[in-house]
N, C-alpha and C positions, 0 to 999 in steps of 0.2 A: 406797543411793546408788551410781549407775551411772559408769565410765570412759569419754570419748570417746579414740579414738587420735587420738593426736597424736605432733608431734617434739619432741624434749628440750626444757625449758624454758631461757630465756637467763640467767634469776635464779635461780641454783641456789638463793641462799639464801634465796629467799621458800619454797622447798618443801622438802616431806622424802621421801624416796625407799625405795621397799620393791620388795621382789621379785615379778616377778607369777606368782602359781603357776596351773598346769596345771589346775584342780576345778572343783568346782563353790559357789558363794556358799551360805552357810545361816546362818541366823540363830536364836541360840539366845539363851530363855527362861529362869532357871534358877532356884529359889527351893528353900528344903527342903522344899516338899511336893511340887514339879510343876517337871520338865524336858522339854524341848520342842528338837525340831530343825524350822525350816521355812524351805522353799525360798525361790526368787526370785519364785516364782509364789505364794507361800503356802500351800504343800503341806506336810503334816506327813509328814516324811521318818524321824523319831526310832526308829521300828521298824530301820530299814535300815543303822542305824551302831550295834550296839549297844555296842562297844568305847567309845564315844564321852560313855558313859551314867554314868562315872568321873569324869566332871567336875565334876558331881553336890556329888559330895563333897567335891572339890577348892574351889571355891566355898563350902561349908558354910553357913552362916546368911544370906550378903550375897543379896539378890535382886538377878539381874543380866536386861541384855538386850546379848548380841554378837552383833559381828558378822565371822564370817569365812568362810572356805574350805576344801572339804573336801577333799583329796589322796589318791590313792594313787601307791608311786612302781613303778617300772620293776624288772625282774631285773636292770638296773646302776645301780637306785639312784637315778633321778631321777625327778621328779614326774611323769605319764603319763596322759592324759585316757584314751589307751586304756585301759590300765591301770584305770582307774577305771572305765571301762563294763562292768568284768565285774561291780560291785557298786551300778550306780546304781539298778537295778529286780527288785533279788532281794529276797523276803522270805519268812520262815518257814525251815523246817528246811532247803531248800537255803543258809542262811546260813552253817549253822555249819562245814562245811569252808571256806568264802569267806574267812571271817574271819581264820582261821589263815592261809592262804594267799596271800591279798591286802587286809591291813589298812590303813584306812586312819588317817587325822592330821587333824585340824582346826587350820589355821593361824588365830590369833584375831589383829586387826590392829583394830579398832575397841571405843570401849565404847558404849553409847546408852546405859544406862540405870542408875541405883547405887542401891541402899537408898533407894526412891521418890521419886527425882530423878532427871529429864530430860537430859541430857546435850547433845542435839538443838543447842542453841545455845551451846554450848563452841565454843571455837575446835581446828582438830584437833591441835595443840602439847598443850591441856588435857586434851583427850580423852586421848590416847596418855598424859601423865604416870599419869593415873588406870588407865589400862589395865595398863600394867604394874608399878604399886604392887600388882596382885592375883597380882603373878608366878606365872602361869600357865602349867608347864612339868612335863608328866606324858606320859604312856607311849604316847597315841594324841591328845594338846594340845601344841601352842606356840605362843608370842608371838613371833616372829620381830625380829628388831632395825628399828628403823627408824634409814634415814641423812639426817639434814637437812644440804640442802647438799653431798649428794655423790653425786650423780645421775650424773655420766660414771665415777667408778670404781664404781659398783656395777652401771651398765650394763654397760663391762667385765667383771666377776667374772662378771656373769650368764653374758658371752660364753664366758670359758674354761669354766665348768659347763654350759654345754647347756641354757641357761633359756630361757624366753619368751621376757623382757625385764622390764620396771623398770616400778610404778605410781608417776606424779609425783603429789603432792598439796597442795595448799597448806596454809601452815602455817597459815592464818588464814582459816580456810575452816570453814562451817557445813556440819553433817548435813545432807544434803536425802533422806527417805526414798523409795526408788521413783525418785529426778529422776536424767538423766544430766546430769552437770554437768563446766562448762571446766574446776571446782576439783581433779578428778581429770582423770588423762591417765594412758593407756596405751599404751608406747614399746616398740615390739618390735623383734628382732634380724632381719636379711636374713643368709643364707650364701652363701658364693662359695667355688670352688675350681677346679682344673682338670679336664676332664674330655678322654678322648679321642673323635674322629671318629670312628664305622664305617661312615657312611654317608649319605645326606640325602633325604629326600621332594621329589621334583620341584615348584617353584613353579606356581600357576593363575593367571589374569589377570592382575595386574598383574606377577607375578613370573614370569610362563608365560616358559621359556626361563632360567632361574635355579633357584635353589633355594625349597621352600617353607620346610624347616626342619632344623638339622642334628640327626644319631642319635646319641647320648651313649652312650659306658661308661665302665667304671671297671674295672680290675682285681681279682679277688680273693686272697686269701690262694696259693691254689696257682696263680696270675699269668693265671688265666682273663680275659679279657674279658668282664664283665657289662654288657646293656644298662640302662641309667641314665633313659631317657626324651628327649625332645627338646626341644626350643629354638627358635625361633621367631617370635622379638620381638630387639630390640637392634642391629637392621644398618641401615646407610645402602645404597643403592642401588651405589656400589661396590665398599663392602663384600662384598655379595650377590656381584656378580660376579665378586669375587676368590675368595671363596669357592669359586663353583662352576666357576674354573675348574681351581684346585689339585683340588677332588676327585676332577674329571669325570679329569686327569690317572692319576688313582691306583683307578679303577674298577675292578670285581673282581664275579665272579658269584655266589661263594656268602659266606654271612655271617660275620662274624669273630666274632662277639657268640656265648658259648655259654649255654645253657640260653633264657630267656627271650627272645622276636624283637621288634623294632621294626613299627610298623604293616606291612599290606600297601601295595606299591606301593615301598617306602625302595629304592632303589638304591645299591649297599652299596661302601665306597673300604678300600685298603689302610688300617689302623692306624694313622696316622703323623702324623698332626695333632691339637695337643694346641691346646685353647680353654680362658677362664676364663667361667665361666658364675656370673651372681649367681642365687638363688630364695630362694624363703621356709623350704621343707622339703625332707624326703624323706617320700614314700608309703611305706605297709606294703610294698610287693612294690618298693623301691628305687627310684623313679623320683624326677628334681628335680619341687620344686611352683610356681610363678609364676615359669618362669626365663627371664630375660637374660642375652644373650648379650655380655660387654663386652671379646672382644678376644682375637687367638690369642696362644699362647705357644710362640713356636718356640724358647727357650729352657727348653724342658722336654721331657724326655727322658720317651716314650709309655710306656713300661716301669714306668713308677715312679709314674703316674699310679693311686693308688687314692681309697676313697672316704674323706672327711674328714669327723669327727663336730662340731666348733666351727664354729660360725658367725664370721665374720672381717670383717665390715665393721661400722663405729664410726658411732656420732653424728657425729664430727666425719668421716668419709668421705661422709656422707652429703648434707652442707650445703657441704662445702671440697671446689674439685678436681673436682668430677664431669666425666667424661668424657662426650664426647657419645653412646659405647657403651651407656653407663650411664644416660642421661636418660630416664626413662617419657614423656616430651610426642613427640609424631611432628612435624615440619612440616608445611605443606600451600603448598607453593610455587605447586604447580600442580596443575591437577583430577589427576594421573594419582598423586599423588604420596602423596595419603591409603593408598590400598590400596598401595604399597611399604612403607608405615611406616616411614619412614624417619625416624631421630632426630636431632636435631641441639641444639645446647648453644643455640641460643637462644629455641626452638622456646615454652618456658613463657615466654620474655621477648616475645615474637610474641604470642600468645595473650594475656598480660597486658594489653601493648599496643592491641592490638583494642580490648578488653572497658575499656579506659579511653577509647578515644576517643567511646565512647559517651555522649553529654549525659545528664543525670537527666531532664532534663524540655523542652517542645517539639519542635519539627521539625529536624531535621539530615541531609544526602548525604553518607553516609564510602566513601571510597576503600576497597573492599576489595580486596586486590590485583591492582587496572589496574583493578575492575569498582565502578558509582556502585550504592550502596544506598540508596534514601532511607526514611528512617525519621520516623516522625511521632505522635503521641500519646503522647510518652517517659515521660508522669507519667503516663499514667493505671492505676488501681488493675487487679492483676489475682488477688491473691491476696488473699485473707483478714486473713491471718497480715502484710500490709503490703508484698507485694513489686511492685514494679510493671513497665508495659511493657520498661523502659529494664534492672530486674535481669532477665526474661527474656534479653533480647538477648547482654547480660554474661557471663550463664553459659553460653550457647551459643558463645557467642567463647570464649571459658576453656575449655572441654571439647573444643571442635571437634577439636584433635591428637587424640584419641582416639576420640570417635563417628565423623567421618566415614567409617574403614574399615570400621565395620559396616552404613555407607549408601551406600557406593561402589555404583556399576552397578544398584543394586537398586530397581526402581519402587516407590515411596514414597504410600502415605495421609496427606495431612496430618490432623491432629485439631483444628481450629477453635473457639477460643474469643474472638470479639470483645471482647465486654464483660467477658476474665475469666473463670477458672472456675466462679466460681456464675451467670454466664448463659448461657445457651443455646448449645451448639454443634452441629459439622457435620462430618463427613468428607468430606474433598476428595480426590476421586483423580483426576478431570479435572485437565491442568496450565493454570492461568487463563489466558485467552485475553490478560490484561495481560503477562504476564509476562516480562520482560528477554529479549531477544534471545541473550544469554549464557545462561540457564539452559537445563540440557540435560534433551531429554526423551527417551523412547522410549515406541512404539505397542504395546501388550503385549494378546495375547485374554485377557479374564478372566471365563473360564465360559463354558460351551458356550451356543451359539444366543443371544451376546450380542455387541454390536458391540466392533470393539477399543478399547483407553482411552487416551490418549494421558499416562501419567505423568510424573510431577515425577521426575527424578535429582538426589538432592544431591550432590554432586560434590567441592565445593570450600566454602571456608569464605563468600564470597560468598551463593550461592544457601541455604546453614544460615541465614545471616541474614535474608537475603529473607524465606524460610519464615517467620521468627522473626517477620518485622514483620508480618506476615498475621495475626499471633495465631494461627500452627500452635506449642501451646505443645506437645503430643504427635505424635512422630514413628514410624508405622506401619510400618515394609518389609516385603518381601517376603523370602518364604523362597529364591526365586529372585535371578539373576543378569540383567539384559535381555541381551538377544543376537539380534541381527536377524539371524542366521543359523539360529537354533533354532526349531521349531516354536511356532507362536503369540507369537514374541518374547523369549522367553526360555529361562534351563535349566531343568533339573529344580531340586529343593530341595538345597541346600548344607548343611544341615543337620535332623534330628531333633527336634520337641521337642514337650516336654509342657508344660503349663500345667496348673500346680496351683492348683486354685482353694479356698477353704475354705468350708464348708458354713454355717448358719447353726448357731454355739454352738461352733463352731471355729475356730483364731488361722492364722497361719503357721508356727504351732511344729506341728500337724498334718501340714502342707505338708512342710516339716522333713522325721521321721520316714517319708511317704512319698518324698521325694527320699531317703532314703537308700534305699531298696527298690528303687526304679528303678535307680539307680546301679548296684548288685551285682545284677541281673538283666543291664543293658547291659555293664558289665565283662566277666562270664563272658561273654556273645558276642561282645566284643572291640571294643565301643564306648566311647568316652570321652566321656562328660558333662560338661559345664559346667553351674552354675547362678549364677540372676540374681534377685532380687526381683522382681516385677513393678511396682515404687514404689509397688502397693496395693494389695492385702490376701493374695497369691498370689504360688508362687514358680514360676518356669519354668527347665526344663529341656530347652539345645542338645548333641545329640551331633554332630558332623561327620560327614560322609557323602561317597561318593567320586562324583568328576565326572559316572557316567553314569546316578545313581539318579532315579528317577523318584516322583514323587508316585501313582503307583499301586504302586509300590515302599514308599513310606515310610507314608501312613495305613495299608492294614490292618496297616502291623508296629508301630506305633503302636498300633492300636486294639486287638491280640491280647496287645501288653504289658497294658496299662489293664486287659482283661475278666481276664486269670491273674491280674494283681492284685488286684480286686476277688476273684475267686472264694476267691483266699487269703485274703482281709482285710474282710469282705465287712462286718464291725462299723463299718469305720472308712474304707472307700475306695467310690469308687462312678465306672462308668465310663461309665453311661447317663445324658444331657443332660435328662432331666425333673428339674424342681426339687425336684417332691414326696418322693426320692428322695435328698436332700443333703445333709437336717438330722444334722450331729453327724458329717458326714464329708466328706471330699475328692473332690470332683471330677477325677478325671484326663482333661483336655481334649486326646484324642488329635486332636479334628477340626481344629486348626491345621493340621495337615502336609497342607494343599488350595491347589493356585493359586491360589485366588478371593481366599484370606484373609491374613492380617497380624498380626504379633505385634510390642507394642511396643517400641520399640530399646533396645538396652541403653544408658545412660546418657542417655537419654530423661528432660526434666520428665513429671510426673504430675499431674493437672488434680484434688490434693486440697486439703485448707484449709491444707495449709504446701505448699511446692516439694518434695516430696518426689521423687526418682529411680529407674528400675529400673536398678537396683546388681545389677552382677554379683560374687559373695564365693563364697570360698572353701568347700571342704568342711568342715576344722576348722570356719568359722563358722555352715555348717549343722546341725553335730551338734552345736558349741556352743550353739544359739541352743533345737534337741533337747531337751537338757540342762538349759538355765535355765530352759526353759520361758517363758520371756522376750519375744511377739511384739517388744520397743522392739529387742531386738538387733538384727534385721532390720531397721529402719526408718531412712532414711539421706538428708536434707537434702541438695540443692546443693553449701552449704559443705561438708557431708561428704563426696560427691563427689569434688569437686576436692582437697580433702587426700588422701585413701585414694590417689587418681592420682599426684599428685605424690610419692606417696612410696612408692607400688607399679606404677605403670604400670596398664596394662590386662590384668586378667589373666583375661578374657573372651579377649585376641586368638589364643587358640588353634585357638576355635569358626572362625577366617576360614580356616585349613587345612585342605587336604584329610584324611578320613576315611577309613574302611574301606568296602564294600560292605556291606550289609545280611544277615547270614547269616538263616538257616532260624530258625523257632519253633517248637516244639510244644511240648505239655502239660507233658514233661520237662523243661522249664525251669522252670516254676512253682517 
């Protein structure tokens, strides 16, 4: 039984509240002739924990089936995924220094199974009473407490320890093996703190003449200046300009930040401005992970700014009070307004708005702001799974604060489904000859010795919906920017990427494990990757790239990653496009990074038998997903969507800033 995230529940007392640890899930077996550890995937893991194998006995005659989580903790003592990956794939004689050295704990939280009765439809109050009747609390085992009813002080505790955060569960809630269900929810912590300015990355298009994002440090022990990473979401338009004009003030040539530098290009300001920045983590090498930026503190003295291990922002901060700094929804007042990203506190009440004035069913003209849309076929079926014209539309209203700045300027393919994803569709890259006098196009060449194409720009939340009532339920862009000043109409590629595609007899947890190989190949060259699901069956992977790279720049450094890859990994990756060629391995599809082509937007529907999304997540959720072996981890609905947004922002919008230059390859990277 899977957790979906969610925010704190309103009935504390319909649930009971547990700690959510850092492991990974296993499920054990235990009888006195046969004990047994297996995965999320059903992998017999038992070899790989053998301190674990004590249980055994602890148990003695009861035949059981649990369920819990394996742990290892940290050199200060907290639970540590990293930590755990020095022991999730060793076996044999490399164990046994491991064992000593980094042991782990099996947290047991569940029972399914007792002295040849089913559990399965206990309610979970019944389960947990029987669970901990076997009080199960030995040397590498425990039962952890569970709290019913007291979900905001344990989310707290979590906070002052350095925890995830808190699994809600209901208390009257059935086992569903393998199902991710409402009945669990998984409530995690955000951090905030103050950090200092040393400097800011000049702003591009919409922000050209501003900043694009500011350069973080922190102090260390001997009162060095370390850089921290940057920021780059959270500002109103003039915010942005106060911003850059304070820094532009306090300009300076060489860098304040000692040991580690901020991208090339950062233009570097005196010291002296201290900011509060929310994010979800800190990276191995110090950097914030998913950070906003919600507001200076010039009542904080730069000197005294170092780095803070507690997370500090509450459930109740999160739902009460938000600051418009603090809001993940962008407005879209006006077409120019998507790519400033500009946040504003009513911005999810706009958006909600929209996506309600849409009728369920027949023809309806809604005013999208100043512009008429008419929308017509509102009932008819377009999904499988039940969803039709009119929830298309819905969720493109509701998401728009955040897709639009990845469709801003960018000439656009629509993906055409009239009848619905199980009939027939069409890619549309001409813009209709029907099409609204408002909707903005641009004439872009695409592919030599071919006439130019006159594309769709989605712009503004108007022409999203337009697209929408077309039955463009998939939205295609470009890796470029249009620009009727640039060769052929456009720039070069704004970004890097790879598309992981998986092979016949392999999941996205493949995908997985090579996005982490990509990533630590582009890091040491000083790239930053982002990645996204593809909302079906592959993950893709944008690095940012600086303003004057070129797509004859970008594929062969693309194509020369993929082939070291394969040549490394040659079991399990594959970087040539013949099919016969893929069985049992990954595809790395460097031939995206071409003008001709299009990769689907992030927070894009997906034309499968439910609504599924290309979700951009986190690294943690890569390595987690790794880890569980788990494809459903990576699989992410609409509704899902839209909650993860609202309660993380976009944390894709990094990919819209400018990036480094593409350095040199050879062999020696491999």
């Amino acid at each position: 039984m899977l957790a979906r995230t969610a925010t704190m529940p309103a009935d504390q007392q319909a649930w009971s509240f547990e700690v959510k640890w850092d492991g990974v899930r296993a499920i054990v077996r235990s009888s006195p002739d046969r004990f047994e550890l297996r995965s999320r995937a059903d992998n017999d893991i038992t070899t790989g924990y053998p301190e674990l194998a004590g249980l055994q006995a602890a148990l003695g005659d009861q035949r059981t089936v649990l369920d819990g989580e394996i742990i290892a903790f940290d050199d200060r003592g907290r639970p540590s995924f990293q930590a755990l990956q020095e022991r999730m794939h060793v076996r044999g004689r490399e164990l046994a220094g491991l064992v000593e050295r980094r042991p782990v704990t099996l947290m047991l939280f569940d029972l399914l199974w007792l002295d040849g009765e089913s559990l399965l439809d206990r309610t979970y109050d019944e389960r947990r009473t029987q669970l901990e009747a076997l009080a199960l609390d030995g040397p590498h085992w425990q039962t952890p407490a569970a709290h019913p009813g007291q979900g905001r002080e344990l989310f707290a505790a979590t906070a002052e320890q350095h925890l995830e955060g808190v699994i809600a569960k209901r208390r009257d809630s059935r086992y569903l093996p393998g199902g991710r269900s409402d009945a669990w929810l998984k409530v995690k912590h955000h951090r905030r703190q103050e950090f200092v300015v040393g400097g800011w990355l000049p702003g591009k298009g919409a922000r050209q003449g501003t900043l694009g994002s500011l350069q973080l440090g922190v102090h260390d022990g001997d009162g060095q200046l370390r850089y921290a990473g940057g920021v780059g979401t959270g500002f109103d338009h003039d915010t942005l300009d106060r911003l850059h004009a304070a820094l532009s003030a306090t300009e300076r040539k060489t860098s304040p930040f000692d040991g580690r530098q901020p991208p090339r290009g950062t233009r570097f300001a005196t010291p002296k401005m201290v900011v509060e920045v929310r994010f979800a983590d800190w990276t191995d090498d110090g950097s914030v992970r998913q950070a906003a930026y919600l507001g200076r503190r010039d009542d904080k003295d730069p000197a005294g700014v170092v780095r803070e291990d507690s997370p500090a922002v509450t459930v109740a901060e999160r739902t009460e009070g938000r600051s418009s700094a603090a809001d993940p929804f962008i407005t879209s007042e006006d077409p120019s307004s998507a790519t400033q990203r500009r946040t504003s506190n009513d911005a999810p009440t706009r958006a909600a708005d929209l996506a309600e004035r849409i009728p369920a069913r027949g023809d309806a003209v809604l005013d999208v702001d100043g512009h008429d849309v008419k929308l017509t076929n509102l009932d008819k079926p377009y999904y499988p799974s039940g969803w039709r014209k009119a929830d298309v539309l819905r969720y493109y209203a509701r998401i728009a604060p955040v897709i639009l700045p990845h469709l801003h300027d960018r000439p656009v393919t629509l993906k055409r489904y009239p009848d619905g994803v199980e009939g027939s569709s069409f890619f549309n890259k001409h813009a209709p000859a029907h099409a609204p006098e408002w909707v903005t196009t641009a004439t872009v060449q695409h592919g030599q010795g071919k006439d130019p194409v006159e594309f769709v720009l989605i712009q503004d939340r108007a022409t999203l919906l337009w697209a929408a009532q077309l039955a463009a339920i998939e939205l295609h862009p470009s890796l470029s920017r249009a620009d009727s000043d640039a060769p052929g109409g456009a720039t070069g590629p704004t970004a890097l990427v790879f598309d992981l595609d998986p092979g016949p007899g392999t999941t996205i947890v493949a995908c997985c494990a090579v996005a982490v190989e990509i990533r630590a190949l582009l890091t040491d060259l000083g790239l930053t990757p982002r990645a996204k699901t593809s909302g079906s069956k592959g993950l893709q992977l944008y690095a940012p790239l600086a303003a004057d790279m070129t797509y004859d720049d970008a594929k062969p450094f693309a194509h020369a990653v993929a082939a070291l890859l394969e040549d490394r990994h040659p079991d399990r990756i594959v970087s040539r496009m013949k099919k016969s060629l893929r069985k049992g391995k990954v595809l790395i599809d460097w031939s995206q990074n071409s003008a001709h082509k299009t990769t689907v937007c992030a927070y894009s529907l997906r034309a499968r038998e439910r609504p599924t999304v290309s979700t951009p997540v986190t690294w943690d959720e890569v390595e987690g997903c790794r880890a569980s072996e788990d494809p459903d981890e990576l699989v992410f609905t609409a509704d899902d969507v839209l909650a993860r947004v609202a309660r993380d922002g976009d944390c894709f919008a990094p990919v819209l800033d400018p990036g480094p230059e593409l350095p040199g390859l050879d062999d020696g990277d491999a």
